[in-house]
Rosetta silent file (secondary structure, phi, psi, omega in degrees, C-alpha in Angstrom):
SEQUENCE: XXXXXXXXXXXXXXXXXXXXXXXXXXXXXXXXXXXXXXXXXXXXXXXXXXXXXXXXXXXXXXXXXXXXXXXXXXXXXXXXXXXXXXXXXXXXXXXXXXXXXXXXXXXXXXXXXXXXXXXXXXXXXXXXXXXXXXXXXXXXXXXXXXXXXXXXXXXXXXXXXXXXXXXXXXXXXXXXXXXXXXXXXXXXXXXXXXXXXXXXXXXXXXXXXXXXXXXXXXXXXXXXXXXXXXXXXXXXXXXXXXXXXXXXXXXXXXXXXXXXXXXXXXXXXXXXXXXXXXXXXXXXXXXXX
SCORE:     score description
SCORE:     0.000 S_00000001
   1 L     0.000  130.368  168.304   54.958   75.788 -198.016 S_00000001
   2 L  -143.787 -149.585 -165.367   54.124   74.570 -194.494 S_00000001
   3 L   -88.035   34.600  177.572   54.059   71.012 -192.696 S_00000001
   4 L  -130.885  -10.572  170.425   51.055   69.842 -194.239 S_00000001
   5 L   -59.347  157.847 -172.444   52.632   70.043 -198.321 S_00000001
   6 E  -123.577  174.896  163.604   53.003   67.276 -200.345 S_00000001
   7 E  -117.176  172.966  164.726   55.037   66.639 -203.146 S_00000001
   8 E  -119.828  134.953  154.091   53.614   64.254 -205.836 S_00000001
   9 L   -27.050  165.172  174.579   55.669   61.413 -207.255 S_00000001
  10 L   -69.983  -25.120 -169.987   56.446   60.303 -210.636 S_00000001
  11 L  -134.652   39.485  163.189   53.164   58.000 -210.450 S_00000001
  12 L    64.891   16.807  153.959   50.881   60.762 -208.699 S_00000001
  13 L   -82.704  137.249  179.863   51.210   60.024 -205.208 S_00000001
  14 E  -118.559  150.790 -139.947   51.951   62.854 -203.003 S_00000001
  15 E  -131.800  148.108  178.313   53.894   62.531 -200.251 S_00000001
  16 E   -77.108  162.419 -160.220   54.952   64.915 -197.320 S_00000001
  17 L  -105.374  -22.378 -178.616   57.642   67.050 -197.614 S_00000001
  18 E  -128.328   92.131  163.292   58.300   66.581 -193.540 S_00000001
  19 E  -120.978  168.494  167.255   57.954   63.369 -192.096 S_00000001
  20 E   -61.892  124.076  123.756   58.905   61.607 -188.729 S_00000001
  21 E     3.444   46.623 -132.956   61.572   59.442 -187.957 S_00000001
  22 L  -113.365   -1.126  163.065   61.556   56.550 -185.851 S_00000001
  23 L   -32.423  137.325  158.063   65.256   55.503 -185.931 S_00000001
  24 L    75.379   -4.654 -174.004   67.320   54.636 -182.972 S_00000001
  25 L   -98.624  116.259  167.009   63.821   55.299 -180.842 S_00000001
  26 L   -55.034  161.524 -173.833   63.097   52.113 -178.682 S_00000001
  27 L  -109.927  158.083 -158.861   60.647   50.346 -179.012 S_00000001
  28 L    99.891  168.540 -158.841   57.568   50.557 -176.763 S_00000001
  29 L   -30.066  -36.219  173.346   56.337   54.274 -174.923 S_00000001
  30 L   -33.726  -94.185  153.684   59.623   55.659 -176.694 S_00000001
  31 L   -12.653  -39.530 -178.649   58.453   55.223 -179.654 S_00000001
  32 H   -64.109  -70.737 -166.679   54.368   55.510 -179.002 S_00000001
  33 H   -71.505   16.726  148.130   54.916   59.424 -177.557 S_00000001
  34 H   -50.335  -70.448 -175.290   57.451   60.281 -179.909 S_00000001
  35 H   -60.351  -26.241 -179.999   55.056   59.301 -182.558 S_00000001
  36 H   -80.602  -24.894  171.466   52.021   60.455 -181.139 S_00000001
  37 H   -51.721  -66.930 -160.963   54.049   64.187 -180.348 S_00000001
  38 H   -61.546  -55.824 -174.977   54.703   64.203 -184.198 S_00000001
  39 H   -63.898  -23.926 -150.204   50.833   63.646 -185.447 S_00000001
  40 H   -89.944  -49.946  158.205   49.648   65.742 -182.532 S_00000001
  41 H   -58.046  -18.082 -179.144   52.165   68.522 -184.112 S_00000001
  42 L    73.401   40.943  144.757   50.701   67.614 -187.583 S_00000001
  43 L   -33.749  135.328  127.438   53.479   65.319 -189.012 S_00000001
  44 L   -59.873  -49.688 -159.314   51.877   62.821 -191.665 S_00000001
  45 E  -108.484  134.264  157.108   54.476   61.179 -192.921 S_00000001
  46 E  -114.179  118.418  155.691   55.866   58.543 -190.856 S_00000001
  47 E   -55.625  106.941 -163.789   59.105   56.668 -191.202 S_00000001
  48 L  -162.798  176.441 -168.768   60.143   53.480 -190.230 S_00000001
  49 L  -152.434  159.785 -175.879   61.911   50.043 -191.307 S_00000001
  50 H   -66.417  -27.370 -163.960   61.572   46.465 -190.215 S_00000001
  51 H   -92.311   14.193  156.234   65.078   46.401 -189.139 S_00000001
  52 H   -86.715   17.857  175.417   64.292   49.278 -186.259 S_00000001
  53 L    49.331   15.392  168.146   62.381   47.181 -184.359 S_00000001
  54 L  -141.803    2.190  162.351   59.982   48.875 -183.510 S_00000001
  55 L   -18.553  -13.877 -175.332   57.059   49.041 -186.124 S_00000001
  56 H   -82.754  -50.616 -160.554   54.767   47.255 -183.603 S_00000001
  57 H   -47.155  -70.658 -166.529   55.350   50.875 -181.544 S_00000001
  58 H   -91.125    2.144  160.204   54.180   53.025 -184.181 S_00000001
  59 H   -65.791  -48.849 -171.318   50.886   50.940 -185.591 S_00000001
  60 H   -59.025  -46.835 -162.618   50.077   51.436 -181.760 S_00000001
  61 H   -85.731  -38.769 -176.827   50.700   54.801 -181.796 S_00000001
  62 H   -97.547  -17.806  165.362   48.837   55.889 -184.471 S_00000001
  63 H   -50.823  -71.693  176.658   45.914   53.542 -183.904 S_00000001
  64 H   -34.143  -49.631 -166.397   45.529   55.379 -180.177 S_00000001
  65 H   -51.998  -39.620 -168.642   46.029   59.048 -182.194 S_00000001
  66 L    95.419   13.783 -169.158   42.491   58.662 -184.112 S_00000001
  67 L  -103.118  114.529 -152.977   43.871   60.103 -187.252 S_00000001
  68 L   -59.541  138.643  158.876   42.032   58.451 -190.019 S_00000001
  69 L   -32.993  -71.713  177.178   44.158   56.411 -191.974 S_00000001
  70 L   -32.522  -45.972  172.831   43.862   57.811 -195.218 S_00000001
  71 L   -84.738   26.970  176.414   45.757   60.971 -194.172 S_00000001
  72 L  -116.540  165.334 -179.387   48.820   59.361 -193.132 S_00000001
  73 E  -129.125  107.175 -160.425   51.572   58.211 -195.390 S_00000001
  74 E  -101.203  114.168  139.170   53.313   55.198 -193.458 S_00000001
  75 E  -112.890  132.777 -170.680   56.708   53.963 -194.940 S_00000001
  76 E  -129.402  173.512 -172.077   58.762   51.117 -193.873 S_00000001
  77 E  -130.450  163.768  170.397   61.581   49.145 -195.694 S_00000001
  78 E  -105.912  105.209  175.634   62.881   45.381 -196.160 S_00000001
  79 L   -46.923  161.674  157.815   66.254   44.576 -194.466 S_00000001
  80 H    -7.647  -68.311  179.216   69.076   43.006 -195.734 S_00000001
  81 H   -72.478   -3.206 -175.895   68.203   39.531 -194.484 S_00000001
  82 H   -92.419  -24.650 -161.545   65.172   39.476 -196.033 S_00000001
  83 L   -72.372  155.781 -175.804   65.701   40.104 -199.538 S_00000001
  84 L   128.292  169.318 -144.114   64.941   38.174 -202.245 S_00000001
  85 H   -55.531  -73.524 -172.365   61.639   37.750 -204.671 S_00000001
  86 H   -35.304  -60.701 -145.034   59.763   35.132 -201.679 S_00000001
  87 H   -68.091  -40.301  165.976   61.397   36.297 -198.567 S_00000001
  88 H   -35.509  -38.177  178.816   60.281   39.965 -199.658 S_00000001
  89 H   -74.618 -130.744   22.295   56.576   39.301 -199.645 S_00000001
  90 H  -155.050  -68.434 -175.765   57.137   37.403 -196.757 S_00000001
  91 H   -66.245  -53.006  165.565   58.614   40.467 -194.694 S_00000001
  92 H   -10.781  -72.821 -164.921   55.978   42.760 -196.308 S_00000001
  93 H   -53.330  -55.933 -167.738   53.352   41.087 -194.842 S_00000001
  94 H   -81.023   -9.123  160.438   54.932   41.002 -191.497 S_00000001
  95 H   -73.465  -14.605  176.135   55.725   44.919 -191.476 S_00000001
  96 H  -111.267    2.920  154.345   52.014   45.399 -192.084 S_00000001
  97 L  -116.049   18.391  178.191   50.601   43.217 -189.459 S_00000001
  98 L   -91.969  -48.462 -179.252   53.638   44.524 -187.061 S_00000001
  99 L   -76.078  -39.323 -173.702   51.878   48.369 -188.215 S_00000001
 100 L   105.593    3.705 -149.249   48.434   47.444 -187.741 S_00000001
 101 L  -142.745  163.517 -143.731   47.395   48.715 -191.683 S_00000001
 102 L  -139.844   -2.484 -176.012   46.072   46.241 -194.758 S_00000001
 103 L  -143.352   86.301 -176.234   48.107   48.870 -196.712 S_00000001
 104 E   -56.071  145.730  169.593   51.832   50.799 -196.945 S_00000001
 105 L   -83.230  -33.039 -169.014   51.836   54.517 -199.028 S_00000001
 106 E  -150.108  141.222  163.867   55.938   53.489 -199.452 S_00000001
 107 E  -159.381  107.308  171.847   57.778   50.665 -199.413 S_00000001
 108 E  -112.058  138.132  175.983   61.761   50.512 -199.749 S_00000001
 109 E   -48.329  114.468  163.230   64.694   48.308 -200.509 S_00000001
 110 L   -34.347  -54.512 -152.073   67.103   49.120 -197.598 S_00000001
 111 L  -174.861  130.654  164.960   70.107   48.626 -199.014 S_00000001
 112 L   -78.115   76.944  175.385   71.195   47.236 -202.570 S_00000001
 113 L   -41.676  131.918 -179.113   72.324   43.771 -201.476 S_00000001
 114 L   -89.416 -178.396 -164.597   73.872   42.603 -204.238 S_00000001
 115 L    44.678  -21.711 -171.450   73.148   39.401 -206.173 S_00000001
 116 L  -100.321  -28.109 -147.691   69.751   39.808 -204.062 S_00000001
 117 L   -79.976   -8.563  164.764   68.786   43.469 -204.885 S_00000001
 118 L  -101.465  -44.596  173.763   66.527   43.040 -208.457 S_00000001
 119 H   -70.952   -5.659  168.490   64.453   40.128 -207.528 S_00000001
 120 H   -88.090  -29.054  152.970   63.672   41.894 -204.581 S_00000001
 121 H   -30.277  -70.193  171.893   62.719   44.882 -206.736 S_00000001
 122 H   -47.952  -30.599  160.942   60.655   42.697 -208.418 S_00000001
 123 H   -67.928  -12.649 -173.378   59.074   41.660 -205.586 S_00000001
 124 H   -66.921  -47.422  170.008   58.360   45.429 -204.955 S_00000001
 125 H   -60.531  -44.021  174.508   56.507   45.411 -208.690 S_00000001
 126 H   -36.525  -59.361  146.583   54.637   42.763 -207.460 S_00000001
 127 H   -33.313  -65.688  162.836   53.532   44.576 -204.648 S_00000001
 128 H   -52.139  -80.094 -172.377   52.826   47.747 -206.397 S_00000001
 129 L   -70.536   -0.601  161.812   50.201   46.245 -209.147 S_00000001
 130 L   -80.558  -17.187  177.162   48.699   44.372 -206.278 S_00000001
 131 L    71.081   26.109  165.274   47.768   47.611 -204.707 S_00000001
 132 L   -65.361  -15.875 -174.646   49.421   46.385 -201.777 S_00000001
 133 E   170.414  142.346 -165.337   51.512   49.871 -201.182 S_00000001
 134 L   -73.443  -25.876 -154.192   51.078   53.158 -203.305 S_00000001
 135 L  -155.513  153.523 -165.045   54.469   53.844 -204.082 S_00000001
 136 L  -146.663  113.105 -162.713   57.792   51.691 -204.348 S_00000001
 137 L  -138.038 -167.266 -174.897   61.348   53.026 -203.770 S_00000001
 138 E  -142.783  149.954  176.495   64.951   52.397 -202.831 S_00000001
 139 E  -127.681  117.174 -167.449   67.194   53.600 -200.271 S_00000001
 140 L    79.018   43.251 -177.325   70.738   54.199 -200.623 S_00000001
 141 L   -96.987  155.558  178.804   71.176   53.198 -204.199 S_00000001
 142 L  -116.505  139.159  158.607   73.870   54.625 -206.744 S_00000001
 143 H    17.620  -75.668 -155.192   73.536   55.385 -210.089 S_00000001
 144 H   -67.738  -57.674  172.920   74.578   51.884 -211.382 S_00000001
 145 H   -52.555  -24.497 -172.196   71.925   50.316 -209.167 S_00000001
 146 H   -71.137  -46.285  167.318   68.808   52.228 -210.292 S_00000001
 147 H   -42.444  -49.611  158.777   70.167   51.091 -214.025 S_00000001
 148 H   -51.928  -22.884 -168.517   70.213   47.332 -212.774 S_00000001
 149 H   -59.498  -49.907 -132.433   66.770   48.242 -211.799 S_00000001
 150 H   -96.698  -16.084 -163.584   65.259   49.917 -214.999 S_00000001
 151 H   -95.939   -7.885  171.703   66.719   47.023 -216.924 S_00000001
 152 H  -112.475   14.942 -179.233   64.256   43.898 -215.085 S_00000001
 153 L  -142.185  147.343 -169.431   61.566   46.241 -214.460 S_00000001
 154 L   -95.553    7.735 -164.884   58.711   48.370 -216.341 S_00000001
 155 L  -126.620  122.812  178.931   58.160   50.170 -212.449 S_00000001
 156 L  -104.200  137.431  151.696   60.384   53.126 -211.872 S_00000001
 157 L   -73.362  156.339 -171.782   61.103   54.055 -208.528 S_00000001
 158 L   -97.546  -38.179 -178.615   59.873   56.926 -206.976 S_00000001
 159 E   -94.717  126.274  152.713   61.892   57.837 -204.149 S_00000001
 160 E   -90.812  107.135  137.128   65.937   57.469 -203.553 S_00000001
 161 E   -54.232   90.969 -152.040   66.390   57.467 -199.782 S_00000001
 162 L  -161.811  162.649 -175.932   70.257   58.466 -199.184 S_00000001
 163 L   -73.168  133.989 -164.099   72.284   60.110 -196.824 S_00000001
 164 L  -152.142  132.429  165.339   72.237   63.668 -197.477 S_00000001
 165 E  -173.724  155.966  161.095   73.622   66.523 -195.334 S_00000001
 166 L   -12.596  -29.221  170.954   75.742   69.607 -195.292 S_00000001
 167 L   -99.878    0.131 -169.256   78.759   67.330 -195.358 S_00000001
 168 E  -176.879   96.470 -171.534   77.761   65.107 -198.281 S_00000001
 169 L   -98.461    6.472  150.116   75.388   66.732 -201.089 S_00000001
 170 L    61.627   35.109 -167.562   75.538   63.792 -203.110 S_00000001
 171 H   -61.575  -31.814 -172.666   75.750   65.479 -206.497 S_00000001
 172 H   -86.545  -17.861  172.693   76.331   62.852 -208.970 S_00000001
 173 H   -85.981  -29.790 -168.480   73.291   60.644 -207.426 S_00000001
 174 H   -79.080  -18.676  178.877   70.543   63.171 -207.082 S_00000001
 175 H   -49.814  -48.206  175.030   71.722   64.900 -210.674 S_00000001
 176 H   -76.125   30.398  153.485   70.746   60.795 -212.017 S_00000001
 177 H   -97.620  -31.639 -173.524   67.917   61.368 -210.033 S_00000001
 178 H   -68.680  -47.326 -178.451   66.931   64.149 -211.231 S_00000001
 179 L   -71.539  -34.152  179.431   67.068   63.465 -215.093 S_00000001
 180 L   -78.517    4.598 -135.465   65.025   59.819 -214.545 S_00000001
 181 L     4.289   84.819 -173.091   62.449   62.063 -212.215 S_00000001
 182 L  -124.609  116.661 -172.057   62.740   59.837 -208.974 S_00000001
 183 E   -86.717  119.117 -174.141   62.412   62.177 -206.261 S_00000001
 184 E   -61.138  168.677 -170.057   65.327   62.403 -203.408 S_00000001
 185 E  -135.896  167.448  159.951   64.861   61.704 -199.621 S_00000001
 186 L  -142.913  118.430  162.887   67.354   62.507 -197.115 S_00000001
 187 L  -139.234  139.478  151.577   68.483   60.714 -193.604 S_00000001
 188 L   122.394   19.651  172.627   70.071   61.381 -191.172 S_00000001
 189 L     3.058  -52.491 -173.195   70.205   65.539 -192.591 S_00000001
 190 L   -99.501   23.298  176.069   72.056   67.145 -189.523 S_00000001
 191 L    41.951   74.634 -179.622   74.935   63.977 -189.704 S_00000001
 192 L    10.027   59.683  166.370   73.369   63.037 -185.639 S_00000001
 193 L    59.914   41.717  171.984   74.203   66.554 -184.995 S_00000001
 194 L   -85.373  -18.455 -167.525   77.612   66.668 -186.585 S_00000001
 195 L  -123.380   -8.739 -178.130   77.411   69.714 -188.473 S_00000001
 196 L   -64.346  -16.235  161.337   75.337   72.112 -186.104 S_00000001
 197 L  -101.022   33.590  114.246   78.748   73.839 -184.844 S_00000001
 198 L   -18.705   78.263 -178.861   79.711   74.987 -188.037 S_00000001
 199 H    11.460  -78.356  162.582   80.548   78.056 -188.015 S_00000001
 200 H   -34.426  -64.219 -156.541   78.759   79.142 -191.611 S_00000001
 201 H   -48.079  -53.381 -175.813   76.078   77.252 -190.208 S_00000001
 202 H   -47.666  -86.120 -154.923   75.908   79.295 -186.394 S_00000001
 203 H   -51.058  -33.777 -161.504   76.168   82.512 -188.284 S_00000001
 204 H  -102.958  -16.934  162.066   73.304   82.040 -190.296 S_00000001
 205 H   -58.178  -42.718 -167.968   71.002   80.979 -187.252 S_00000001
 206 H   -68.412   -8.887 -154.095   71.913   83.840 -185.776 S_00000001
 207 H   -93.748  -31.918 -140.223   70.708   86.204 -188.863 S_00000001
 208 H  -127.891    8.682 -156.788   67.197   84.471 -188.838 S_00000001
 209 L    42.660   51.590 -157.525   66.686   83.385 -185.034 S_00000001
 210 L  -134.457  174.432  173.265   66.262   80.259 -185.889 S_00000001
 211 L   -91.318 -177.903 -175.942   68.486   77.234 -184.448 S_00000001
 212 H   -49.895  -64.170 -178.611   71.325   75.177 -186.264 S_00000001
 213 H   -47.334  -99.644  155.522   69.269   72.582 -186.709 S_00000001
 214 H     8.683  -52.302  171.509   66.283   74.292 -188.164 S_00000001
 215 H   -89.081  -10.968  162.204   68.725   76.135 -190.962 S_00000001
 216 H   -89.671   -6.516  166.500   70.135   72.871 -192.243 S_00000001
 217 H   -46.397  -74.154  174.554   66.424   71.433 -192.304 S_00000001
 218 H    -6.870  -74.805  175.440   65.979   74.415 -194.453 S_00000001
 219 H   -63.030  -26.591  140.318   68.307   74.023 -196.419 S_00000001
 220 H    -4.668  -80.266 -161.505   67.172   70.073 -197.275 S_00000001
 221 H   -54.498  -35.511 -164.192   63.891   71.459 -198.202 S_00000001
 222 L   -87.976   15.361 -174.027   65.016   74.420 -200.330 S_00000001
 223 L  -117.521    8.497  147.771   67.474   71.995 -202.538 S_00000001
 224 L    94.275   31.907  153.035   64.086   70.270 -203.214 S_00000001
 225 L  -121.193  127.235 -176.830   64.378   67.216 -200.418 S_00000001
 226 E   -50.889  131.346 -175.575   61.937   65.363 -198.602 S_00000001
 227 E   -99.033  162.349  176.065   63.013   64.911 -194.874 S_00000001
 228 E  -136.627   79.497 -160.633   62.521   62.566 -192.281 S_00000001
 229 L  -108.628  123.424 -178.925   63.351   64.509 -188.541 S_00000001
 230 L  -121.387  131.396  158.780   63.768   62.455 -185.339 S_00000001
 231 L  -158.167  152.633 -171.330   63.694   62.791 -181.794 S_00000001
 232 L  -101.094    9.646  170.350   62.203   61.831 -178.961 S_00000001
 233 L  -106.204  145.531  174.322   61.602   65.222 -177.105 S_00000001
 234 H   -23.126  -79.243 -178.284   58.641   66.969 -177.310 S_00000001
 235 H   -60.802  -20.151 -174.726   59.877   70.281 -177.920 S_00000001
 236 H   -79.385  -36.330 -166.718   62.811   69.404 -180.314 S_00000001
 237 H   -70.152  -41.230  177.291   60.181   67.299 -182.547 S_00000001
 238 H   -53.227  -68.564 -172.201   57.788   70.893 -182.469 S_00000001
 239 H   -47.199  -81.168 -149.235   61.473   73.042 -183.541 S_00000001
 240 L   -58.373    3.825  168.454   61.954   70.646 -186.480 S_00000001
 241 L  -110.700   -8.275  168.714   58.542   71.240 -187.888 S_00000001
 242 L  -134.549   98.852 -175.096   58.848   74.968 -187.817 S_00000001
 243 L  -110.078  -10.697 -159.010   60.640   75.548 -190.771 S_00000001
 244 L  -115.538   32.085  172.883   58.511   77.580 -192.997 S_00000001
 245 L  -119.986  -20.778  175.269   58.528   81.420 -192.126 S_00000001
 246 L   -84.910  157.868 -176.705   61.978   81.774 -192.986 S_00000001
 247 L  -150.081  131.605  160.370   63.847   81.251 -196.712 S_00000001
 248 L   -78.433  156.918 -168.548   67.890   81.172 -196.912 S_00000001
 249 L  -101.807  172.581 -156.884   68.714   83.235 -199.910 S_00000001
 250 H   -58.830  -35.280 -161.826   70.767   81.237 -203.120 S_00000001
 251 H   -74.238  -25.097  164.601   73.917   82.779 -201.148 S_00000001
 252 H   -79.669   10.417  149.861   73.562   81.235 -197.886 S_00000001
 253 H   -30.688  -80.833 -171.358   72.716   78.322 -200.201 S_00000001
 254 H   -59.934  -33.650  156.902   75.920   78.126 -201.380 S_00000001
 255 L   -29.849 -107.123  134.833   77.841   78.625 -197.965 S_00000001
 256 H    48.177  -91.316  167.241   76.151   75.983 -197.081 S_00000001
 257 H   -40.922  -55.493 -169.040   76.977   74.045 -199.990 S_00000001
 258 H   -59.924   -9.723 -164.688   80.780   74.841 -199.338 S_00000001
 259 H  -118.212    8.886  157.439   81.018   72.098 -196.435 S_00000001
 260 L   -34.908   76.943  169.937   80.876   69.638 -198.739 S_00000001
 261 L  -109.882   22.452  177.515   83.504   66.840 -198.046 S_00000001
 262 L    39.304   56.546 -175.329   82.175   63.745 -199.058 S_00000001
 263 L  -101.514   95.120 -148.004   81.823   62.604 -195.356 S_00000001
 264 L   -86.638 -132.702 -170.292   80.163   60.116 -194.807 S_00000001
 265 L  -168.797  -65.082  172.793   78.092   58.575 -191.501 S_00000001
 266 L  -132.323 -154.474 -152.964   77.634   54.978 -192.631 S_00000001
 267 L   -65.254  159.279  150.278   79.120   52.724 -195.245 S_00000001
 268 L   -52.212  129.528  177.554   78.957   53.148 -199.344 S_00000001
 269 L   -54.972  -11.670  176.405   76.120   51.449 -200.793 S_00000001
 270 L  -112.096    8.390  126.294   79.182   49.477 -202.648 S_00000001
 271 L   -24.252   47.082 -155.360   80.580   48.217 -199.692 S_00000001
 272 H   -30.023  -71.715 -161.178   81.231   44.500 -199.704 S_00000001
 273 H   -61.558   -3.504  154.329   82.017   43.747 -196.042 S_00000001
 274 H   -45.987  -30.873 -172.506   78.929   45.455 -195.198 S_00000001
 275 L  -121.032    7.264 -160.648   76.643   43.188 -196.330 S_00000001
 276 L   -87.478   -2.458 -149.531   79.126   40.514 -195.550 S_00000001
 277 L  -119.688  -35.124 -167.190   78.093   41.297 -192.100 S_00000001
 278 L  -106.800  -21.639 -157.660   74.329   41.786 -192.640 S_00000001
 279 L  -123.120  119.872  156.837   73.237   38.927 -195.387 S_00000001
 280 L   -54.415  130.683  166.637   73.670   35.891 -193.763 S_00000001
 281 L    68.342  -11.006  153.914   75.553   32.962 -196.143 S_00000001
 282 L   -48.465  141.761  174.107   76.756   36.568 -198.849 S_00000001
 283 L  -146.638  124.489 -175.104   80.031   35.583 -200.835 S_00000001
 284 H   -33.569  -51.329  178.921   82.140   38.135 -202.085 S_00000001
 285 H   -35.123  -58.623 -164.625   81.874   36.318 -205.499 S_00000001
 286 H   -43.417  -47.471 -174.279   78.150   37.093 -205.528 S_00000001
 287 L   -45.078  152.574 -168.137   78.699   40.814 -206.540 S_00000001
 288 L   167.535  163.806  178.190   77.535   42.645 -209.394 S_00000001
 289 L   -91.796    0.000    0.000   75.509   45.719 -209.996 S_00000001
């Protein structure tokens, strides 16, 4: 495996196993050389979402690299405020003339708004047999949502985005992920550098020379999840792409594994006041799965 594998999808798109980030990276030259660092390094897969603000950044950025379309895999998401059947095309459209491209490889529901989060699906189906975007996923969803899902739609997602790190291994969603084959994502992997002084963690950098960072990447990849790694220095975006000379064995796996504490970074996808905060005009009443 090295930074140019793919994985392929439930509906035969393949997808990088390592892509870039663009969170929390401003927008404008943050954002351009970040992105242009990462293709230059041979990232593919780029991340990004309407509600970073900066999607304008990285159409720019990869227009300037000269790296044909076709070999990049560009995914963005639909905010909160947007959702619903209309207002979903509607934000499509404007993440793909924000990007610069006539096409997305992925395109995911942020967050399962509730009362909003299956007609926006739908718009996603929509979207999908229009040949409008290769592949159609969800991000942060639980069990119960992917079931609201499968029950208005003949289009399975392919991808679960969720929070996934050393401190929260998410067992009961990727196990339902696993049995429907919907292949997991992970962000925000090292918990913004929460878990790199971990002891377990230290000790096993030191066995392989490798940094903190670099052996919880690792570990992502070897539990069979697609990554997303961000930063905006040069050299840190180069370490987080060289992951693939090294293997942790099942036992440093398990170590590993052991820091489990169901710790989270940002809210439960089942969070009311969350969205109460984010969905303009949401009423508690509204909920349902």
């Amino acid at each position: 495996m090295g930074i140019d594998n793919r994985v392929t999808l439930s509906n035969g798109v393949k997808m990088p196993y390592l892509g870039f980030g663009v969170f929390k990276l401003g927008d404008g030259e943050e954002t351009i050389n970040a992105v242009k660092v990462a293709l230059q390094t041979g990232y593919r897969g780029i991340d990004t979402a309407s509600y970073y603000g900066n999607e304008e950044s990285v159409g720019r950025a990869i227009k300037e690299s000269g790296i044909p379309r076709e070999e990049l895999f560009i995914t963005s998401k639909v905010w909160n405020d947007e959702q619903g059947y209309n207002a979903t095309l509607a934000a499509f459209e404007r993440s793909l003339e924000r990007l610069g491209t006539d096409y997305l490889d992925l395109y995911l529901i942020h967050w399962p708004v509730p009362g909003l989060f299956t007609e926006t699906w739908q718009a996603l189906e929509k979207l999908y047999h229009e040949g409008k975007v290769c592949a159609v996923g969800v991000s942060n969803f639980e069990p119960h949502h992917l079931e609201a899902i499968s029950r208005v739609s003949n289009v399975k997602p392919v991808i679960n985005q969720i929070e996934f790190h050393p401190e929260l291994i998410q067992g009961e969603v990727r196990d339902y992920c696993r049995s429907k084959g919907i292949q997991v994502e992970a962000w925000s992997p090292l918990k913004r550098g929460q878990v790199l002084n971990e002891p377990i963690i230290q000790a096993i950098s030191e066995c392989y020379g490798k940094t903190t960072a670099q052996v919880v990447l690792r570990w992502c990849l070897q539990h069979d999840i697609i990554l997303n790694v961000k930063s905006s220095r040069a050299e840190r975006i180069k370490e987080n792409a060289d992951l693939f000379d090294f293997e942790l064995t099942k036992e440093e796996m398990g170590e590993i594994d052991s820091l489990h504490s169901d710790s989270r970074i940002a809210h439960h996808p089942d969070n009311m006041e969350f969205y109460e905060k984010t969905v303009p005009g949401f009423v508690k009443s509204e909920y349902s799965s």
